[in-house]
C-alpha positions as CSV (number, residue, x, y, z in Angstrom):
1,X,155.9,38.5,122.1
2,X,156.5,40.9,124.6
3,X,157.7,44.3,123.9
4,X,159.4,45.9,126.8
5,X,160.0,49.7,125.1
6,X,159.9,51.0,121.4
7,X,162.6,54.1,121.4
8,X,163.9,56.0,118.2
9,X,167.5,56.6,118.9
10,X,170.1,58.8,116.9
11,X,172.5,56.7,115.8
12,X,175.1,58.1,118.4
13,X,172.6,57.0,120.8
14,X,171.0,60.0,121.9
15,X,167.0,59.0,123.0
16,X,164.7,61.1,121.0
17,X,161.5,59.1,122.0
18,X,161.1,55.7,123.9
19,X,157.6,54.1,124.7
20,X,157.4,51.9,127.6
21,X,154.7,49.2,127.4
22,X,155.1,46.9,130.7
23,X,155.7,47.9,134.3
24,X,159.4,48.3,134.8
25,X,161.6,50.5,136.7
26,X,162.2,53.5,134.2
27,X,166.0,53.5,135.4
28,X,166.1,49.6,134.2
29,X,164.9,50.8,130.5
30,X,167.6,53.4,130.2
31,X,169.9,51.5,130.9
32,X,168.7,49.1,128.3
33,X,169.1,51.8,125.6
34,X,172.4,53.0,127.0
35,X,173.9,49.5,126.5
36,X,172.5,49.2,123.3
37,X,174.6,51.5,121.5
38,X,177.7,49.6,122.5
39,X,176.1,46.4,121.4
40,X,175.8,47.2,117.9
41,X,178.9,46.7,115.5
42,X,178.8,48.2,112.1
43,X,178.1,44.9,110.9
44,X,174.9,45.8,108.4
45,X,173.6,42.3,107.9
46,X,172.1,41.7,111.0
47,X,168.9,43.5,113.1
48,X,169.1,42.1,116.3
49,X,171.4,41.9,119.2
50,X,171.0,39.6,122.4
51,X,171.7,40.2,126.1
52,X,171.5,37.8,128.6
53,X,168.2,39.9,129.9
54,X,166.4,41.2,126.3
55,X,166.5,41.0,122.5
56,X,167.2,44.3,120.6
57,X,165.2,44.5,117.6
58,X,166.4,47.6,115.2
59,X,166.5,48.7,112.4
60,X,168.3,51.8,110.9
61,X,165.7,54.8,109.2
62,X,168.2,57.5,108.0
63,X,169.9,59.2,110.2
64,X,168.2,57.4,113.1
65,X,167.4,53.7,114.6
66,X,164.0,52.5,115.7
67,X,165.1,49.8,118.5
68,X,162.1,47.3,120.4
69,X,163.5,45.7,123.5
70,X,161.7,42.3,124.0
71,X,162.2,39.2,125.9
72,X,164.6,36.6,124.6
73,X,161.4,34.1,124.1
74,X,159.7,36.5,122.0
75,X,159.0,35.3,118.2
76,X,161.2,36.9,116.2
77,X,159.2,36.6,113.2
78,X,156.4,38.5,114.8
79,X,159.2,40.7,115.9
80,X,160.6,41.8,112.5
81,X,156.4,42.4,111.3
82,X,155.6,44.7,114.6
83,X,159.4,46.5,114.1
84,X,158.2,47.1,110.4
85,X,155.2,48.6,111.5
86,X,156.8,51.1,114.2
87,X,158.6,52.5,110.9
88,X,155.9,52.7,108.9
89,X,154.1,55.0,111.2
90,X,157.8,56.7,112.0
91,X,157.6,57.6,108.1
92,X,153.7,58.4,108.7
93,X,153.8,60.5,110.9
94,X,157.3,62.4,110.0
95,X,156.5,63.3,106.5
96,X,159.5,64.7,104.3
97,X,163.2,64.0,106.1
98,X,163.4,62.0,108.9
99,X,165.2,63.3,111.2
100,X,166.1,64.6,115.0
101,X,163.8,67.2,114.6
102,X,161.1,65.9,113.2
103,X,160.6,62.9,115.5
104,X,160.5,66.0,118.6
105,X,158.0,68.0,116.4
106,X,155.9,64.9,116.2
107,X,156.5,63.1,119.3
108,X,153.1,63.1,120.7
109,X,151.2,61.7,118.1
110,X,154.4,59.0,117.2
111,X,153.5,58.1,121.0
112,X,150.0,57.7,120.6
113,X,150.5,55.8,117.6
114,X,152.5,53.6,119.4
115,X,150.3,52.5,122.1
116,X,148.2,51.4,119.4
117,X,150.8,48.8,118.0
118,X,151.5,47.2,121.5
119,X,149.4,47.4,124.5
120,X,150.7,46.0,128.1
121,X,153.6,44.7,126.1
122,X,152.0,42.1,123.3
123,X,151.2,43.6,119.9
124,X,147.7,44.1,118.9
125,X,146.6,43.2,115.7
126,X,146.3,46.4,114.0
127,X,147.3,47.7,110.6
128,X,148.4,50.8,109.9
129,X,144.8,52.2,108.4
130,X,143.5,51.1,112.0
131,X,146.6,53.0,113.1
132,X,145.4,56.3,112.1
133,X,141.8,55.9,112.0
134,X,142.0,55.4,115.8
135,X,144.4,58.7,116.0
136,X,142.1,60.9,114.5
137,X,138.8,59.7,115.8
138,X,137.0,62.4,117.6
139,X,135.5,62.0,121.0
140,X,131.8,62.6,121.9
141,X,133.1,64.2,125.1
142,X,135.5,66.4,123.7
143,X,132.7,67.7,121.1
144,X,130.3,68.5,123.5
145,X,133.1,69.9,126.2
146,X,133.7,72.2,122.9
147,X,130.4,72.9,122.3
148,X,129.2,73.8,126.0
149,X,132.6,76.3,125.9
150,X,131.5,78.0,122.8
151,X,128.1,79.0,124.2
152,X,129.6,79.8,126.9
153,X,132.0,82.3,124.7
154,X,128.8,83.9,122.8
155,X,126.8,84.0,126.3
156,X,129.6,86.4,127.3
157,X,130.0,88.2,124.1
158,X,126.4,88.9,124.3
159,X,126.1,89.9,127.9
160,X,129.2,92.4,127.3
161,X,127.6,93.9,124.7
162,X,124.1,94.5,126.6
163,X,126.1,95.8,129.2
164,X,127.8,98.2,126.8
165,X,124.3,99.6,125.7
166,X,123.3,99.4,128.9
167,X,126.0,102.2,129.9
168,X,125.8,103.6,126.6
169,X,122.1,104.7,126.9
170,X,122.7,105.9,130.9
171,X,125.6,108.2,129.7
172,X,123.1,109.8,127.4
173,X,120.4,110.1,130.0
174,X,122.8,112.3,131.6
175,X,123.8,114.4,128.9
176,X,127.4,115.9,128.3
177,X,127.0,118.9,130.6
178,X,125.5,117.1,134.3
179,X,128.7,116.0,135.6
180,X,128.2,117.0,139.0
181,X,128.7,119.9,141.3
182,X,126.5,122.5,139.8
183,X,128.4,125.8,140.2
């Protein structure tokens, strides 16, 4: 299989996220999810639409549509399994009503999960407990960057305190009455 763009479309055809996963002119994908608005009927029995260029692969989640665009000699078997795991981590990742606003809220981490379900445009073999294990696992690098920049913070908390006793004790070396010019 291979899986040009995963995009979650309102069902007026309004782009709320698309994924591309193989180098292609970004104009060439919009244009793909312009058209397919037009290409679907209200016909309910059927998920997927051919062009003489790609394969729509959709299937309607509420009030929205999770479309893959593939190649015509994709599997459409293996298709149907990797379009049923792009909605599983829709719902995942969108908890309560899935809607416009919720697929904005979460668009990041619906993107990340993404480019775990297909990389370079074939679908890895991944389920959807590999899916979010590989979202939330923490990096070494990012722990220590975090670390070093909380020392850093007390460093400075510290230093502007012993500067503050620092002044504190010279202002009482000089007493409340030596300003200056003696009189």
């Amino acid at each position: 299989m291979v899986c040009f763009s995963a995009s979650v479309l309102t069902k007026g055809g309004k782009v709320l996220l698309a994924r591309q996963f193989v180098e292609m002119p970004r104009m060439r994908i919009e244009n793909h999810l312009a058209t397919f608005p037009k290409l679907v009927g209200t016909e309910k029995q059927h998920n997927t639409v051919e062009t003489a260029e790609v394969r729509y692969v959709y299937r309607p989640i509420e009030s929205l549509l999770l479309v893959l665009v593939t190649n015509k000699h994709s599997n459409i078997v293996e298709d149907l399994e990797t379009l049923r795991l792009f909605a599983r981590v829709l719902s995942e990742y969108c908890p309560g009503e899935l809607d416009e606003a919720a697929v904005c809220r979460n668009a990041f981490e619906l993107t990340f999960a993404f480019d775990e379900i297909v990389a370079l445009g074939h679908k890895e073999n991944v389920t959807m407990h590999d899916i979010q294990v590989n979202i939330e696992m923490e990096s070494h690098e990012e722990k220590l960057a975090n670390m070093i920049r909380q020392s850093k913070e007390r460093e400075a908390v510290e230093e502007m305190k012993r500067k503050a006793r620092t002044i504190a004790k010279q202002n009482q070396v000089k007493g409340p009455g030596s300003g200056g010019s003696g009189g």
